[in-house]
C-alpha positions in Angstrom: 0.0 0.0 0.0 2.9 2.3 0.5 3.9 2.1 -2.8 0.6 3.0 -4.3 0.5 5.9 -2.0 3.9 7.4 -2.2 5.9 6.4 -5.9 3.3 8.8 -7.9 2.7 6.9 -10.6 0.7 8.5 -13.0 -1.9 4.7 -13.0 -1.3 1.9 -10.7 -3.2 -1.8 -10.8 -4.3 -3.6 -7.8 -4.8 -7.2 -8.8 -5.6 -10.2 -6.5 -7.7 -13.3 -6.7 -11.7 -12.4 -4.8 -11.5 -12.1 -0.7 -7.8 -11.1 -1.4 -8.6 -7.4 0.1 -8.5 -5.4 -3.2 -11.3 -2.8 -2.3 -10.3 -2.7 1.2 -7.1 -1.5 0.5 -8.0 0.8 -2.0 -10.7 2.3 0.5 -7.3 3.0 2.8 -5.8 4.8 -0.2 -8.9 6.9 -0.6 -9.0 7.9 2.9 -4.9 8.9 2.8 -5.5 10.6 -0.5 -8.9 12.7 1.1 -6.6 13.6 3.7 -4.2 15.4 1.9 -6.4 16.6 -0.9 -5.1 14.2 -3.7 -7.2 14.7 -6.9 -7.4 11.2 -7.9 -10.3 9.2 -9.9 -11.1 5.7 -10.5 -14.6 3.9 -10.3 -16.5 4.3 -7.8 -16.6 2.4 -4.4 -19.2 -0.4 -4.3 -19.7 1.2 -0.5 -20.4 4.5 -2.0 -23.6 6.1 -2.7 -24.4 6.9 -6.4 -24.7 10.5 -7.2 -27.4 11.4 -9.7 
C-alpha cells in the first residue's frame, strides 16, 4: 500500500484473486489521498452512494 500511495505513478493496478482485500485496500488509499487533498479518480466504491 505504501507504494501505491507514495511512488506517484501516474496509474497503478491492484490485482488479486476475490476475498484477497482489493477494495479494502483501495478504500485505505482513498481515505490517505482525502486527507491530503489528492485529486485522484477511479470507479467508484461499491460502498459508496451513487450520485445522480
Amino acid at each position: 500500500m505504501t507504494r501505491v500511495l507514495t511512488a506517484g505513478h501516474g496509474i497503478d493496478a491492484i490485482v488479486g484473486v476475490a476475498g484477497a482485500g482489493k477494495s479494502t485496500r483501495m478504500e485505505a488509499c482513498r481515505i490517505g489521498w482525502d486527507a491530503t487533498g489528492f485529486t485522484y479518480a477511479g470507479p467508484p466504491s461499491p460502498r459508496s452512494p451513487r450520485k445522480t
